[in-house]
C-alpha positions as CSV (number, residue, x, y, z in Angstrom):
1,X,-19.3,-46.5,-7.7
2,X,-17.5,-43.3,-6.2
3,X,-20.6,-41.2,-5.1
4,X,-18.3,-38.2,-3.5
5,X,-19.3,-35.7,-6.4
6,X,-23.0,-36.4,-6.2
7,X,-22.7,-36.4,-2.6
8,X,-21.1,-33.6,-2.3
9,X,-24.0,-31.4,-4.9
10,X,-26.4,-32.4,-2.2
11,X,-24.9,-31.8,1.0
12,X,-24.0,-28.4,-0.7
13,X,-27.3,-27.2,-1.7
14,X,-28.3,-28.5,2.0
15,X,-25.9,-26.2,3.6
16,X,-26.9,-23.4,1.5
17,X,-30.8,-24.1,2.5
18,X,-31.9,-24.6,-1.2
19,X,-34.7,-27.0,-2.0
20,X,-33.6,-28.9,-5.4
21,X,-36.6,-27.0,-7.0
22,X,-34.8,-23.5,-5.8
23,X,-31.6,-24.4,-7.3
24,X,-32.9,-25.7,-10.4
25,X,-34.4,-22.3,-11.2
26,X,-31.5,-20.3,-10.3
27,X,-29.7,-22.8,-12.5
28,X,-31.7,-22.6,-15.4
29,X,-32.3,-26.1,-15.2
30,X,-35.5,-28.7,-14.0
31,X,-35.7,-30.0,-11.0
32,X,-35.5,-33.5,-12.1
33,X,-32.0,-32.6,-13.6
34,X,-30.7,-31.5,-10.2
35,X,-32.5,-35.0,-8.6
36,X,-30.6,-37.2,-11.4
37,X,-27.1,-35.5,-10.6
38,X,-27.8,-35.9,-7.2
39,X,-28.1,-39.6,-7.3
40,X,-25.8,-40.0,-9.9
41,X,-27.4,-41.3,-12.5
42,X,-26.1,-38.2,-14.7
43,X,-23.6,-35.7,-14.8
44,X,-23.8,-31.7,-14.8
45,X,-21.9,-30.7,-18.1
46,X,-18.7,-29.1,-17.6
47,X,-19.5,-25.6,-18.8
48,X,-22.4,-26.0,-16.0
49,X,-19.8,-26.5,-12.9
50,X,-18.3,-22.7,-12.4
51,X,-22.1,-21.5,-12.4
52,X,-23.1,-24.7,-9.3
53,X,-19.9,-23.7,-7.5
54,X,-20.6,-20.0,-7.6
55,X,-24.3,-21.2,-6.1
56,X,-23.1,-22.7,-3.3
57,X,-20.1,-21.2,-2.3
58,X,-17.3,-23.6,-3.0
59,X,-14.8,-24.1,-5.9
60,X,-14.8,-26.7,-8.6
61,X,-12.0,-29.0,-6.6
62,X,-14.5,-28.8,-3.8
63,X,-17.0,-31.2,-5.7
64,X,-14.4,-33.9,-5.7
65,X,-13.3,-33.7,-1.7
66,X,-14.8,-35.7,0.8
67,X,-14.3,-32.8,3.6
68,X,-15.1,-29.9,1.8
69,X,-18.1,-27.7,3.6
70,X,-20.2,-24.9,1.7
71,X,-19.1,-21.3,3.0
72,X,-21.9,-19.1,3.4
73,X,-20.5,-17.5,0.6
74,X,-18.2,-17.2,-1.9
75,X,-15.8,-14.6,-1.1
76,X,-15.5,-16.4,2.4
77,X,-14.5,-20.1,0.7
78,X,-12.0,-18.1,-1.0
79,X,-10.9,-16.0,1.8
80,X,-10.5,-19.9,3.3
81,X,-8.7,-21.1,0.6
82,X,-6.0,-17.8,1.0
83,X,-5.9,-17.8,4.7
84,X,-4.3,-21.6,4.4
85,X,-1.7,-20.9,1.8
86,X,-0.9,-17.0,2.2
87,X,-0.1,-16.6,-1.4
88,X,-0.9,-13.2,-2.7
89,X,-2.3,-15.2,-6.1
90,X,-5.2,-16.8,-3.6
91,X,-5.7,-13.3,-1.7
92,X,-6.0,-11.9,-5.5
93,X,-9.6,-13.6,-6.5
94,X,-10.9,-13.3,-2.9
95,X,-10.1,-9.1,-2.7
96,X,-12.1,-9.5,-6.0
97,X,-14.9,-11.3,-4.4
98,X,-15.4,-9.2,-1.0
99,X,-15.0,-6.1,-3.3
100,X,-18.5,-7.1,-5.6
101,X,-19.8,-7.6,-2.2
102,X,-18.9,-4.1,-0.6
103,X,-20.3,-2.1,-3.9
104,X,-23.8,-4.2,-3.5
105,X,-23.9,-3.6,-0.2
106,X,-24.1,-7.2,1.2
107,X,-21.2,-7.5,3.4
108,X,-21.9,-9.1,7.1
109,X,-20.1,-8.5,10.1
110,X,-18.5,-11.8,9.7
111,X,-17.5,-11.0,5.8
112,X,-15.9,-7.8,7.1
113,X,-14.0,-9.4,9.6
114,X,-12.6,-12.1,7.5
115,X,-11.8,-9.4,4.6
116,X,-10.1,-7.3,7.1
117,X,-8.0,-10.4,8.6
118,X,-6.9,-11.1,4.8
119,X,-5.5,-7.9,4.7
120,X,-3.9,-8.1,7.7
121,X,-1.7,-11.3,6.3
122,X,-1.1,-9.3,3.1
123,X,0.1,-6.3,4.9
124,X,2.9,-8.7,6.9
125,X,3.3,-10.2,3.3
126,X,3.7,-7.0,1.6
127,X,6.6,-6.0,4.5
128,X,8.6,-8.8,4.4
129,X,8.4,-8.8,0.6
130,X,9.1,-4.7,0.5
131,X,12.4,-5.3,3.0
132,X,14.0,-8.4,1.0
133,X,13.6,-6.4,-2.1
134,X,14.9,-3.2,-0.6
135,X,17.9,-5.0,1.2
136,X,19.0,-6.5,-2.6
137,X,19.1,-2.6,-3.6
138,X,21.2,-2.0,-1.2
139,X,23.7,-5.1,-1.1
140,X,24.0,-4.4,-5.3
141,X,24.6,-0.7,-4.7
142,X,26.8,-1.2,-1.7
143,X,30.0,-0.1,-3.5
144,X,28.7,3.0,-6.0
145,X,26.1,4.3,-3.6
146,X,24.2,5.9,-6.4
147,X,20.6,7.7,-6.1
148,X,18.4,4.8,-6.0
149,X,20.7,3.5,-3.4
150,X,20.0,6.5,-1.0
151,X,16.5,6.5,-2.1
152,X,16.0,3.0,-1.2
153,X,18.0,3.1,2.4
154,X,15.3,5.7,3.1
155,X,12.5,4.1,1.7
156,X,13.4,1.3,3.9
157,X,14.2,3.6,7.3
158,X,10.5,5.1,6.9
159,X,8.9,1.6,6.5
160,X,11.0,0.6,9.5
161,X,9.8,3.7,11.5
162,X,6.0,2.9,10.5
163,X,6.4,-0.9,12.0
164,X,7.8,0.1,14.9
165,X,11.6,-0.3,14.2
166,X,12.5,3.3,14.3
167,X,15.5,2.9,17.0
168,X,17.2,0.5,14.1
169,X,17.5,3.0,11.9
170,X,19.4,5.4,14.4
171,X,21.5,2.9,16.2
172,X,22.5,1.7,12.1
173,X,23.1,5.4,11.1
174,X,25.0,6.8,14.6
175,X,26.9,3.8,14.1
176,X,28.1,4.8,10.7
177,X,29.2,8.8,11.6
178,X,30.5,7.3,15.1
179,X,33.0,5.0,12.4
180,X,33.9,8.9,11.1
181,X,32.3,8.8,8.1
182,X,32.6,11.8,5.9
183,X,30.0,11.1,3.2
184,X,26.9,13.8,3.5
185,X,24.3,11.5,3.0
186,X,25.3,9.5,5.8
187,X,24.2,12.4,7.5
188,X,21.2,12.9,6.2
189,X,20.1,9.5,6.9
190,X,21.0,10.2,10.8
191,X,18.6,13.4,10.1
192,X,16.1,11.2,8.3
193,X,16.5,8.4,11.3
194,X,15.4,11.4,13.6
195,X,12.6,12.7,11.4
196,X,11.1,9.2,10.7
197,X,11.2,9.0,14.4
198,X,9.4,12.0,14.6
199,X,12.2,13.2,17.4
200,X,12.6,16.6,15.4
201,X,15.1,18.0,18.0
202,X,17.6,15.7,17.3
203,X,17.2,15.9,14.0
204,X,17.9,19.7,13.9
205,X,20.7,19.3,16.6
206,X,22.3,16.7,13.8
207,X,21.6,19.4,11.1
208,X,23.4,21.8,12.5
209,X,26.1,19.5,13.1
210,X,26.2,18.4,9.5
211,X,25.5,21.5,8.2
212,X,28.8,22.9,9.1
213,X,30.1,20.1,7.2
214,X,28.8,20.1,4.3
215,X,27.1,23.4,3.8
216,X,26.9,23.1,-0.1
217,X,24.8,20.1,0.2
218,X,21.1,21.3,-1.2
219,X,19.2,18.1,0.1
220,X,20.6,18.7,3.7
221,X,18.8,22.1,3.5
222,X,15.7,20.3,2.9
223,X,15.8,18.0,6.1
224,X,17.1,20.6,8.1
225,X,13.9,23.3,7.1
226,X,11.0,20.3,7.4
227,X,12.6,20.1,11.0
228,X,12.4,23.2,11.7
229,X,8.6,23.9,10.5
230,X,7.7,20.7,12.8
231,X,9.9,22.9,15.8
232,X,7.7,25.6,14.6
233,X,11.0,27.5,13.6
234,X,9.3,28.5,10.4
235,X,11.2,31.7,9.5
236,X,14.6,29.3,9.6
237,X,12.4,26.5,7.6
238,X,12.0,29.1,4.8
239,X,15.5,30.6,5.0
240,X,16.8,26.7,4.6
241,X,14.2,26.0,1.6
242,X,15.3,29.0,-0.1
243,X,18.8,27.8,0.6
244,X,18.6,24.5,-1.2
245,X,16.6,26.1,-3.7
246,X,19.7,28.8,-4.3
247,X,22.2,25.6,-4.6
248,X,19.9,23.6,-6.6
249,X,16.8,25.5,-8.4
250,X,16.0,22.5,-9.7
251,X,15.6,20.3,-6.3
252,X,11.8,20.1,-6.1
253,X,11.6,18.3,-2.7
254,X,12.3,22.2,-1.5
255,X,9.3,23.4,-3.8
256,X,6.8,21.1,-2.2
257,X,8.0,21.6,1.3
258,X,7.3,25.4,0.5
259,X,3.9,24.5,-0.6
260,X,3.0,22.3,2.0
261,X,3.8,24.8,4.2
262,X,2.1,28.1,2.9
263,X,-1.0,25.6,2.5
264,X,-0.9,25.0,6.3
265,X,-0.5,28.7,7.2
266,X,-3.8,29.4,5.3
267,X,-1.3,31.4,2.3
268,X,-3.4,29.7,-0.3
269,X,-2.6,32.2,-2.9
270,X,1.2,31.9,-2.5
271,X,0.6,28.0,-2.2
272,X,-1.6,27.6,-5.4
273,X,1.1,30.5,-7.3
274,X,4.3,28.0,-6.5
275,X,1.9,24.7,-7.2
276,X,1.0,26.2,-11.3
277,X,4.7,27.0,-11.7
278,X,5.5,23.6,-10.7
279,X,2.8,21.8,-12.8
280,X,4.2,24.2,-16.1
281,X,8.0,22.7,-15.5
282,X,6.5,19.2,-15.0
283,X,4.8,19.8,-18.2
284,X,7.9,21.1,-20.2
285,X,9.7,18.1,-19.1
286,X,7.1,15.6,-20.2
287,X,6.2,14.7,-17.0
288,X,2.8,14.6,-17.4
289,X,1.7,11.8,-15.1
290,X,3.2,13.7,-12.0
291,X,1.7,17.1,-13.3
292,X,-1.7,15.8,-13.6
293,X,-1.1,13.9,-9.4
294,X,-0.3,17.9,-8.8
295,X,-2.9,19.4,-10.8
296,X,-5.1,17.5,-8.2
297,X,-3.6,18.9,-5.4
298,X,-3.5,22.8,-6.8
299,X,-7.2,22.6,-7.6
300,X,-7.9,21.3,-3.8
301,X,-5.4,24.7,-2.7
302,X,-7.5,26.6,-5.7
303,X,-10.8,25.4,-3.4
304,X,-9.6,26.8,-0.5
305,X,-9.1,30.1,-2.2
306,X,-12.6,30.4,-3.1
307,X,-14.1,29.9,0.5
């Protein structure tokens, strides 16, 4: 007779330091039940199983392996069970898990090292996953270069610049404008390059050089000021806001730059002025879930007001 479930409901509530007495009560069942599954002479009924694993740690398929272990608990069996197959579907239940954990309060040292090593392998998960995707946006929009083309190549410079692949995206754009080209957001991406490589003086020398270029180009004017506030240039930062603003009204990038920027300076009146006009457009225009992010963000400026 194949003993391996039995054994396996014993050497479980072993690991876990229950008597059969102890499980029984948690279980809601008699001691002498436990016993008789335990030595095979019956069976736990099926709806009984999820509530036995959950005891000790393991997962139904557990019962039925000869070298499966109890975990000290359950969010670490499943932190087991995602760390072998990296799936994000495995990493799913055990986020779940170590969450219930973290809101009780009854996280070790141990559970908050294994948690934090899960998220590790998602984060290298969610990267590869975020280029592939991102490098099919760009392959498909490779001959109309529409918005969501630019938008992705910059999505994808910033995440390169954040993993520490910052020189690819400049020696990919210098490349381009060395090849002569003559389209302006080529540019801008050279600017952006700079910028997400936080080297902010070549990324205003560039400006200036594209700027003489293309100086009817509103989101030039945008790169060009947010370099200049980091250079501390701030009077040619507002002058190139305004400027984009002047070709585009519209262009709201230039808006929140603005903001940002009285917001730093302490002009908290001026900020929280230009953040209610914003929110009121956003409204008109039915954009309510990005009015009521902002309205978040103007009561926060509104606070600083006050103090």
């Amino acid at each position: 007779m194949n003993t391996v479930f039995s054994d396996n409901l014993k050497k479980f509530r072993q690991q876990k330091n229950l008597t059969q007495e102890q499980a029984a009560e948690i279980l809601g069942v008699s001691p002498h039940t436990v016993s008789r599954w335990e030595c095979s002479t019956t069976l736990p009924d099926v709806t009984m199983l999820p509530k036995i694993a959950k005891l000790y740690c393991v997962t139904i398929d557990d019962f039925f392996r000869e070298t499966s272990v109890a975990y000290e608990n359950y969010a670490q069996r499943l932190a087991a069970v995602y760390e072998a197959t990296r799936e994000p579907e495995d990493f799913m239940p055990a986020d779940l898990e170590f969450k219930k954990m973290l809101k009780k309060g009854d996280c070790s040292a141990e559970d908050l090292r294994l948690y934090g090593i899960m998220h590790y392998f998602m984060m290298h998960y969610c990267i590869h996953k975020a280029v592939d995707l991102f490098d099919k946006v760009i392959e498909k929009g490779e001959a109309g270069k529409d918005d969501t083309y630019w938008q992705t190549k910059h999505q994808k410079m910033l995440l390169y610049a954040q993993i520490g692949r910052g020189q690819e995206n400049i020696d990919a754009t210098l490349e381009i404008i060395n090849k002569g080209s003559e389209d302006p957001e080529d540019w801008i991406c050279l600017i952006a390059a700079y910028r997400y490589g936080r080297n902010e003086e070549k990324a205003y020398e560039w400006f200036l050089k594209a700027l003489r270029k293309f100086p009817d180009k509103a989101a030039l004017y945008i790169y060009g000021g947010d370099a200049c506030k980091k250079l501390g240039r701030y009077d040619e930062a507002l002058s190139y806001w305004d400027k984009a603003l002047e070709i585009d009204p519209a262009f709201y990038a230039a808006r929140y730059s603005k903001i940002f920027y009285y917001e730093e300076t302490g002009a908290y009146e001026t900020a929280y002025q230009m953040w209610c006009e914003v929110i009121e457009e956003l409204k008109l225009s039915g954009h309510d879930i990005e009015a009521a992010s902002d309205e978040k963000l103007a009561q926060a400026c509104f606070e600083k007001i006050k103090k």
